[in-house]
N, C-alpha and C positions, 0 to 999 in steps of 0.2 A: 589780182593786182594787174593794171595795165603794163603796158612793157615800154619802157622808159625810151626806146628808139623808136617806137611807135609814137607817145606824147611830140618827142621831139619834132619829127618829121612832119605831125600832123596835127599842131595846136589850135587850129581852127576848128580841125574836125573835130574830138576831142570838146572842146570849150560849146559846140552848137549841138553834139549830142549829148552832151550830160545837161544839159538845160531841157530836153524830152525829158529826164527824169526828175526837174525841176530842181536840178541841182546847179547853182554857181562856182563854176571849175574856172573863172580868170585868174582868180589871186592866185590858189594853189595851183596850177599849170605854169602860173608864169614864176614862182618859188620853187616848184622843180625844175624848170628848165633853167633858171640860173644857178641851182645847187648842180645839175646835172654839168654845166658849164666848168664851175670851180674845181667839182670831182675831177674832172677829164685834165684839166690844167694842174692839179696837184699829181694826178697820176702820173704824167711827164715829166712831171721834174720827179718824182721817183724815181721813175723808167730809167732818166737821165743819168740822176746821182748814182745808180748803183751802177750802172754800164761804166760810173767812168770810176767806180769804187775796185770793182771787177779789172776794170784795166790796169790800172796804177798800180792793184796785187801781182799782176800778172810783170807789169815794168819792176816792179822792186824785187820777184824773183830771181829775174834775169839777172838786174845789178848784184845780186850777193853773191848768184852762181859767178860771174865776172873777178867775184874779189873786189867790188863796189860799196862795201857794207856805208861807208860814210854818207856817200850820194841815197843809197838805198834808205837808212835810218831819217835821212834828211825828207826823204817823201813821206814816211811813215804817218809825219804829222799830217799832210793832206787828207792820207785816207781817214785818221779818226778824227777830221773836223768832217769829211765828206761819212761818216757813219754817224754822225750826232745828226746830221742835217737829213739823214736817210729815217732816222727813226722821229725825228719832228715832222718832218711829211707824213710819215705813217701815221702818226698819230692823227696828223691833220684830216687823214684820208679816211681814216676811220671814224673822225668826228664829220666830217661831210657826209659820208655814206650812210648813218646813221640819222642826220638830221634827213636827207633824201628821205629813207624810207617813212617814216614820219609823216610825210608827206603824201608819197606815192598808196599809203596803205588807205588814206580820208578820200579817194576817188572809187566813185562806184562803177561799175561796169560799164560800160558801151552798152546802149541799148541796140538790140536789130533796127532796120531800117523800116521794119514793118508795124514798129512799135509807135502807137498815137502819142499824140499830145496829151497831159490830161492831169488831174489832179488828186483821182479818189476811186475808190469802186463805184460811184457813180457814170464814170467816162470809160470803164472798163468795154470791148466789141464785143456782143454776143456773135459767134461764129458757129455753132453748132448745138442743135436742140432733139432731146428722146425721150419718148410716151408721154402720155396723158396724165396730167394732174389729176390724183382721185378727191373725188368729190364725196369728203366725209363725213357731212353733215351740220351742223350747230353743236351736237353733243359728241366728238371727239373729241380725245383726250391729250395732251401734251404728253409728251413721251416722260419727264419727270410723276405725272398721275401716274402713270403706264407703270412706270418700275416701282410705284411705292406700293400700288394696286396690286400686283402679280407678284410683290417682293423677292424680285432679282437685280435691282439697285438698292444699296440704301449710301445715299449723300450725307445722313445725319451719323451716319456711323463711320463715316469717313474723315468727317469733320472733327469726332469727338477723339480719333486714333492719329489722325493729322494735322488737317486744316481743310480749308473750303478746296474744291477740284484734285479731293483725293476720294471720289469712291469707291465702294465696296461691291464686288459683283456676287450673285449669290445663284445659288441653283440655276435655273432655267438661264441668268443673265450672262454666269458665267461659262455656262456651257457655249451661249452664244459666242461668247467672244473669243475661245478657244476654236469655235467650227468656222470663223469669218477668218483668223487666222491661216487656221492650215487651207482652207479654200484660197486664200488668196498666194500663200505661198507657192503652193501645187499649180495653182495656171503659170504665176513666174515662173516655176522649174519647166513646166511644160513649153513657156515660149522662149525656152531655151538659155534662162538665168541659172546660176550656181548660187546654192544658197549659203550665206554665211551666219554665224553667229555670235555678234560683235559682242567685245566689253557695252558696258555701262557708262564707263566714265574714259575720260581723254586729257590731255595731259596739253598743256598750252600752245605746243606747236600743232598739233592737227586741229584745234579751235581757229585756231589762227590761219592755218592752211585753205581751210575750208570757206572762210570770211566770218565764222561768227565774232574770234575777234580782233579789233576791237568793237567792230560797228555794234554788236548786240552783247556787250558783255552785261547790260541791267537786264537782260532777260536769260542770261542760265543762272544756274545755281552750282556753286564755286565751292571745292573745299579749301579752303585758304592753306588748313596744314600742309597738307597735300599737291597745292596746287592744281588740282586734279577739276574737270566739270562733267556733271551729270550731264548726258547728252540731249538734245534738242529733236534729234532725229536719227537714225540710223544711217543718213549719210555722211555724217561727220565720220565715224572710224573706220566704214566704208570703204570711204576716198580716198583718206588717208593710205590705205596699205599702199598705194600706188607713190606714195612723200618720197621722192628722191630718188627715183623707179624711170628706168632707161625702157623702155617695151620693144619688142620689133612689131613693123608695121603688121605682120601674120598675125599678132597675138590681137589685132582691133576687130571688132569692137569686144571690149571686156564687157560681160555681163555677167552683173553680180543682184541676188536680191538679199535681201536679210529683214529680218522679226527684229524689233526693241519694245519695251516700254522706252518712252520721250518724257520727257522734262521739261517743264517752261514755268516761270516767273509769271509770265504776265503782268506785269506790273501796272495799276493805273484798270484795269477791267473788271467792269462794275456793268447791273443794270438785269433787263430781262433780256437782251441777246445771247447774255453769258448764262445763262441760269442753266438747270440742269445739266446734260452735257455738251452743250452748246463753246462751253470753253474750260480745259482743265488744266492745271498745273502736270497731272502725271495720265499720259495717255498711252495710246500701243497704235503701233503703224506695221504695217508691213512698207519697206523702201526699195523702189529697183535706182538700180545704180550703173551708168555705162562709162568708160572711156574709149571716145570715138577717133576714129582719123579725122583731120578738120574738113577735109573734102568732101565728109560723109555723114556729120552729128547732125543737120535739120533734118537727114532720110532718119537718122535716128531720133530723133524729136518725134518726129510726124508718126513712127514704129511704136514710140510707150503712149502715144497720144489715144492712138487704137486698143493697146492692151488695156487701160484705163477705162476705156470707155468699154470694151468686152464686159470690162467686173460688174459696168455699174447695169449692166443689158442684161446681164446672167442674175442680178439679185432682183430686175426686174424695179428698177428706182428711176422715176422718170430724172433726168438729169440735162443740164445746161454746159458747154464750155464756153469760156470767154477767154479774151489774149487782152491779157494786163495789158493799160495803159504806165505811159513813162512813169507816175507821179503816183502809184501801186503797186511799183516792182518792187523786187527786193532790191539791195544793197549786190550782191552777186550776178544777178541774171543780167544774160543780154534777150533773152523771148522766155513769157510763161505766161500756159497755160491753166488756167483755174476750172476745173470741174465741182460744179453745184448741185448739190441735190432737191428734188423740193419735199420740203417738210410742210403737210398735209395737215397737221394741229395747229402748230404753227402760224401755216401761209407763207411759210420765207424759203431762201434759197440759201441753202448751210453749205461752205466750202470742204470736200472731203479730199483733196489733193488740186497739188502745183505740181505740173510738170516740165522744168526747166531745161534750158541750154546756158550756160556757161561759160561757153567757149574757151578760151585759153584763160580765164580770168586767175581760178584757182589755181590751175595748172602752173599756171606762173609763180603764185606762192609755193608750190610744193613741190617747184622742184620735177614734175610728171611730163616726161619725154617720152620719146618713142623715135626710132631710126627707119625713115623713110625709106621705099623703096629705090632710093640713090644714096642711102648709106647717111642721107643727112639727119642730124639730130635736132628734131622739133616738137615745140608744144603740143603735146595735144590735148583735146576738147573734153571736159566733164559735162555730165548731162546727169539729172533726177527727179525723182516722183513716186510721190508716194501712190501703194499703189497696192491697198489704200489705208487711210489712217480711221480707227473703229468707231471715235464716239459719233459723229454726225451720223456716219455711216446707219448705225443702231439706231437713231435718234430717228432718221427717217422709214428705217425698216419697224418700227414697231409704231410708229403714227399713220405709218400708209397701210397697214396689214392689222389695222387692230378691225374686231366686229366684235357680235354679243359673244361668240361662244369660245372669245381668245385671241390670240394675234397668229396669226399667218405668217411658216415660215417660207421663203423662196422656194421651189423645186432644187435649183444648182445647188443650196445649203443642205438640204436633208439626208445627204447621204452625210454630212460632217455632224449636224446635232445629233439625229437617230428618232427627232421627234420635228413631227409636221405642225405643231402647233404648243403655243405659248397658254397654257391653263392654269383655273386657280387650281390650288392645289386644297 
């Protein structure tokens, strides 16, 4: 959530960058700033009423201690019209504040200044490109063949215990996805993350902390009893531990990673880009997670930009990064990064992680301080990325490495499976 002295001060700026993200911020900028007006004007005459509520008790004790009780009794009335008028302001200030945030909550982030114009992943910069496309022939297989061929996915069996983008990993598929796990973990601990291991499910304020809501609430899955939501990604409960958390600036940058299965609706996705697992309702990610000093989060951007791209070097996946245009970010980011892999059966470029900066955005919803090195208490920066999420990942490791005699596992993997190759059995 932007920060309401920051709108004010800076309406122009404000209303000309949230149009990079293809967003119109006049109406609502200029409904906060007159809610923000009326707040500030109710809150005075609060201030007011009770300073002179305050006073008058103070004058009427005097009179009784005096032996004034008549004079004394006679103000009494003041103060409880001046207490009716104190709790009708409140009321009022509380209905203002609440309309405010309403408001303040439907503005998406500031984008960086380094973030283009644009409309779609078509306008998206390629900024950085690694290995060579393998050249698989006419008779490669699609990684859905792949896994029904070698029977370490089945889709149709996931489908029959679930629904569509819930499958089933089996032998050889599941060992994979347990060795892609701990391999990705073990380099975060090694560069220096603390590993966590979050709930499952989150409770409305850290949804909300985090930005998925309201912006995304048709795409988690809600338990209405409960109030409770299956998570999206491991950086939602993540983040969260940090909701309402003063830090010293010693403690920056926190670096945390953690293991989930993810959850997503997707709602509305349909076709052959989605097919096998190109897109699922229930996936598994490994998430790094940092809170930075604000002086310091693009060295940290630029820091997981590198570990990401390590993973996809060590699995030996030739890979693309691009830096989101306005009009492709999220709803949250002020810069991110999208790392692609190339799928080989395929021919396309499958997204296996965003790597984002934040800035104070969330920070702002939750409440996530920190006490500068002058003892002052400020915002500080959320930054994530996944790092990395499994299905594409798998999708292009077993399209790029398929031959006649089985699939090829990486070198950096096989000390995690125990086996160098994907065989029928």
């Amino acid at each position: 959530m932007l920060q309401i002295g920051y709108i004010r001060d800076n309406r122009d700026v404000v209303v000309s960058r949230l149009a990079i993200k293809n967003f119109k911020a006049e109406e609502i900028v200029g409904e906060i700033i007159n809610l923000d007006e009326k707040r500030r004007e109710i809150q005075k005459k609060l201030d007011d009423t009770l300073s002179r509520s305050n006073q008058l008790a103070k004058e009427i004790g005097g009179l009784f201690q005096k032996g004034m009780a008549a004079e004394a009794n006679a103000m009494k009335k003041q103060t409880a019209e001046l207490k009716d008028l104190a709790r009708e302001l409140s009321r009022q200030l509380d209905e203002t504040n609440a309309r405010l945030n309403d408001q303040l909550v439907l503005l998406p982030n500031l984008p960086h200044n380094s973030v283009s114009l644009g409309k779609s992943a078509e306008d998206n910069e390629i900024v950085f490109e690694w290995g060579s496309l393998p050249d698989l022939g006419d008779k490669a297989k699609p990684h859905w063949e792949l896994a029904s061929g070698y029977d370490i996915i089945d889709f149709d069996l996931g489908s029959k215990v679930t629904g569509a983008g819930f499958p089933f990993y089996k032998g050889y598929g599941a060992k994979l996805q347990r060795s892609l796990i701990n391999f990705f973990l073990e380099e975060a601990i090694a560069a220096g993350y603390t590993e966590l291991q979050p709930p499952l499910f989150v409770n409305e304020d850290s949804a909300y902390g985090t930005g998925q809501l309201p912006d995304k609430d048709g795409q988690m899955y809600a338990i209405g009893l409960d109030k409770l939501y299956a998570i999206p990604t491991a950086e939602v409960p993540v983040t969260n531990v940090y909701r309402d958390v003063i830090l010293k600036a010693d403690d920056l940058p926190v670096k945390n990673v953690a293991y989930s299965s993810c959850f997503r609706r997707e709602a509305g996705s349909y076709g052959k880009d989605v097919r096998g697992l190109n897109r699922l309702h229930q996936f598994d990610k490994v998430e790094i997670v940092q809170i930075s000093h604000p002086d310091l989060s693009y060295a940290q951007l630029e820091e997981m930009r590198l570990h990401v791209a390590s993973l996809l070097q060590k699995l030996e996946l030739p890979f693309r990064i691009v830096r989101l245009c306005g009009g492709d970010m999220s709803f949250t980011s002020a810069l991110t990064y999208d790392f692609e892999v190339w799928s080989g059966a395929q021919k396309r470029w499958l997204e296996v992680s965003s790597v984002s900066n934040f800035e104070n955005f969330q920070a702002n919803r939750m409440k996530l301080r920190f006490k500068d090195e002058e003892g002052k208490t400020r915002l500080a920066h959320t930054l994530n990325g996944s790092a990395l999420a499994l299905p594409r990942v798998v999708a292009a490791l077993l399209e790029n490495n398929q031959a006649d005699d089985g699939i090829r596992i990486p070198a950096a993997l096989q000390k995690f499976t125990g086996f160098e190759k994907i065989i029928l059995k």
